[in-house]
FIDOBA-21917 format. One record per residue (C-alpha): residue number from 1; z, x, y. Coordinates in pm, whole numbers, plus 50000, padded with zeros to 5 digits. Example, Ala and Ser with C-alpha at 12.3 -4.5 7.8 and 13.67 -1.06 7.14 Angstrom:
2
{1 {50780 51230 49550}}
{2 {50714 51367 49894}}
***
This chain:
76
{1 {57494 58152 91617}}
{2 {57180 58385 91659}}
{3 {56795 58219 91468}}
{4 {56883 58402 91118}}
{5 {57216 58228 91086}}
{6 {57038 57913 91202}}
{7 {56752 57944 90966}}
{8 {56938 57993 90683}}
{9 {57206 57718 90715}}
{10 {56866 57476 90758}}
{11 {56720 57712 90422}}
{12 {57073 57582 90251}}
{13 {57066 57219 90381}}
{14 {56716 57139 90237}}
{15 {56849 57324 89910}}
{16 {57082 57075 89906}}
{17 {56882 56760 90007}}
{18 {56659 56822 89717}}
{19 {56956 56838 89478}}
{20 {57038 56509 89642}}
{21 {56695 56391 89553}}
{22 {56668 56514 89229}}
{23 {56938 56254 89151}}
{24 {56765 55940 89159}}
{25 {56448 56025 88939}}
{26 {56705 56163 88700}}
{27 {56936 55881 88684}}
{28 {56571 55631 88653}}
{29 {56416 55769 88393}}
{30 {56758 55782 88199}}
{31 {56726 55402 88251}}
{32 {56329 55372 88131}}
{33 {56368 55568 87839}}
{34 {56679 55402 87726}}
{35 {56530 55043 87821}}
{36 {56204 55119 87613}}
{37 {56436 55216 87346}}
{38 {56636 54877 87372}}
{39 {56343 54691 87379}}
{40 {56135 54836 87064}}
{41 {56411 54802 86893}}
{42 {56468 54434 86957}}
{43 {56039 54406 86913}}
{44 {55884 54718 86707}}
{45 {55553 54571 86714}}
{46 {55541 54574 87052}}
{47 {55617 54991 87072}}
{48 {55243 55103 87178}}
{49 {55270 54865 87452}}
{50 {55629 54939 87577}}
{51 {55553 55353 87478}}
{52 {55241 55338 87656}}
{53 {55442 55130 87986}}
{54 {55748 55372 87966}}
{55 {55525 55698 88033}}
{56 {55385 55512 88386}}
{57 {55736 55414 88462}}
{58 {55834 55825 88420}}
{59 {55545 55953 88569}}
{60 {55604 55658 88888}}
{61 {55978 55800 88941}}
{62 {55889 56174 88890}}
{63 {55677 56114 89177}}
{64 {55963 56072 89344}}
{65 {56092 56373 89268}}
{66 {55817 56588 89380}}
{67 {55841 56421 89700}}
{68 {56188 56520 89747}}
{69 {56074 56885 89704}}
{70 {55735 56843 89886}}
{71 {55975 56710 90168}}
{72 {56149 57011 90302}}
{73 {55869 57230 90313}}
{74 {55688 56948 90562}}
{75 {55978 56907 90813}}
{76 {56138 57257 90817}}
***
C-alpha cells in the first residue's frame, strides 16, 4: 500500500469512529428527555426544576459528542 491508500483508509476509520461515538450521546439524551418527561408527569409542579435540570443533562452528553469529533482531528 503506497501513503494515499494509507491516508485514506485512516480518513475512513475516524469517519467511522465518530459514527461510533455519535451513538452514545444519542442513545443518552433519548434517556434524559424521556426521564424528564416521566418525571413531570408523575410531579408537574416540579417541571421548571426538572426542564431547567434536563437541558444540563443534554448539554453534559453533547459534550460528549463533540469530543468524539474533536478526537480524530487530534490523533490523526
Amino acid at each position: 500500500m503506497d501513503a494515499v491508500n494509507i491516508a485514506e483508509l485512516s480518513g475512513n476509520i475516524a469517519v467511522v469512529g465518530y459514527g461510533l461515538a455519535a451513538i452514545g450521546p444519542g442513545i443518552g439524551v433519548g434517556l434524559v428527555v424521556s426521564k424528564t418527561i416521566e418525571s413531570i408527569a408523575r410531579q408537574p409542579e416540579l417541571a421548571g426544576k426538572l426542564q431547567v435540570t434536563m437541558w444540563l443533562g443534554i448539554a453534559f452528553t453533547e459534550a460528549l459528542a463533540l469530543i468524539g469529533l474533536a478526537t480524530p482531528f487530534i490523533f490523526v
